[in-house]
C-alpha positions as CSV (number, residue, x, y, z in Angstrom):
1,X,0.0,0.0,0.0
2,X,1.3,3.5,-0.6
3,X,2.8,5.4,1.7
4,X,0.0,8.0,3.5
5,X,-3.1,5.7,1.9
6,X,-6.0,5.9,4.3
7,X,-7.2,2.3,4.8
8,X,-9.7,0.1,6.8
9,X,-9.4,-3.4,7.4
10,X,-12.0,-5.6,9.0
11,X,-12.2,-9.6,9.8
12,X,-15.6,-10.0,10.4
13,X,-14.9,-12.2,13.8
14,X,-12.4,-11.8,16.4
15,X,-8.8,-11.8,15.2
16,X,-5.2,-10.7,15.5
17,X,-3.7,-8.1,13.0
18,X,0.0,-7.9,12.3
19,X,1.5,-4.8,11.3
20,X,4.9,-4.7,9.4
21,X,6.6,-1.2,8.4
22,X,9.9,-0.2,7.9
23,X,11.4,3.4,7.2
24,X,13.2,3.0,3.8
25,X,15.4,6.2,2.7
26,X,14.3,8.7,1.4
27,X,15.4,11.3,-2.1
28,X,15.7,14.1,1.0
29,X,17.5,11.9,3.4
30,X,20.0,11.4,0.6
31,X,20.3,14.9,0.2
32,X,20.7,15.8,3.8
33,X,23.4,13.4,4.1
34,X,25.6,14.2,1.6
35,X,25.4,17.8,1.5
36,X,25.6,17.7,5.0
37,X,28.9,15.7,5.1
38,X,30.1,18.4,2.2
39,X,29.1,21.4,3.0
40,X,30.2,21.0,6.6
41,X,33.9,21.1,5.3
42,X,33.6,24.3,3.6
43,X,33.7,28.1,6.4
44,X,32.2,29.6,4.2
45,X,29.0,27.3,4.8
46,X,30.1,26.9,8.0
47,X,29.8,30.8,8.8
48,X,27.6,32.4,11.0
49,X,24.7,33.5,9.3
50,X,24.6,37.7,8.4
51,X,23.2,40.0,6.7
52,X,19.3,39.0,7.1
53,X,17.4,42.3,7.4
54,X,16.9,45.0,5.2
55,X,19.1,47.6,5.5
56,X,22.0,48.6,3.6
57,X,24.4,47.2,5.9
58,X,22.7,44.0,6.3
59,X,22.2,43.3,2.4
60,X,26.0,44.4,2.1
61,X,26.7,41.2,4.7
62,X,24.2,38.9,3.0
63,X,26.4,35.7,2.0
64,X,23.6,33.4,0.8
65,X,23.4,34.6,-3.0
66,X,26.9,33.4,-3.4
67,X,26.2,30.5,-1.4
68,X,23.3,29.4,-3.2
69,X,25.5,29.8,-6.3
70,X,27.5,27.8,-5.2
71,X,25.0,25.0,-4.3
72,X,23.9,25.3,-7.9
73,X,27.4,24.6,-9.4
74,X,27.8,21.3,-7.1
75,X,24.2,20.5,-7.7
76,X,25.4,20.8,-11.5
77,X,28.0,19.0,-11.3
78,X,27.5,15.0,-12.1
79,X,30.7,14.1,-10.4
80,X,29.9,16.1,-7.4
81,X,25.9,14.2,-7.5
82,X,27.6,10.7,-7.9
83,X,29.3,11.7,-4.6
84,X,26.7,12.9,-2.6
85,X,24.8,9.6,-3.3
86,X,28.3,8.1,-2.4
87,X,28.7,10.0,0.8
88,X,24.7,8.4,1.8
89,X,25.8,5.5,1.2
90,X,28.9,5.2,2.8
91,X,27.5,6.6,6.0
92,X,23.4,5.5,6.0
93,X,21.1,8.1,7.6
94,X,21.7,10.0,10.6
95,X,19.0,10.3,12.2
């Protein structure tokens, strides 16, 4: 049955019911893994975050433009995808 399908079951008489689920990965908790292992090695991503507001000052500070950038040219990059999925399976999900 799908994941989230609302069900009913019914026996009719008195019985037992056996449920069986497990948690199987998902596209995200790929995702989380890997560009948690990689970003994590970078400063930059590590950095404190600045610049959120709307002044002057605060836009001047704003890193996540380049960041995001820079998200875009790993996500871009087939090498760097094959390692991400690498880096999930390498290490499972940490949950």
């Amino acid at each position: 049955m799908p994941r989230g399908t609302v069900h009913h079951t019914g026996a009719g008489e008195p019985s037992w019911s056996l449920n069986l689920s497990y948690c199987p990965a998902t596209w995200l908790d790929l995702l989380h893994a890997g560009l948690q292992e990689r970003l994590a090695a970078s400063p930059r991503w590590r950095g404190i975050v600045t610049g959120v507001g709307g002044d002057a000052c605060a836009r001047d500070a704003n890193r996540l433009p380049e960041l995001l950038g820079e998200l875009r040219t790993l996500l871009d990059d087939p090498g760097e995808a094959e390692a991400l999925a690498r880096s999930f399976l390498d290490g499972g999900v940490k949950q």
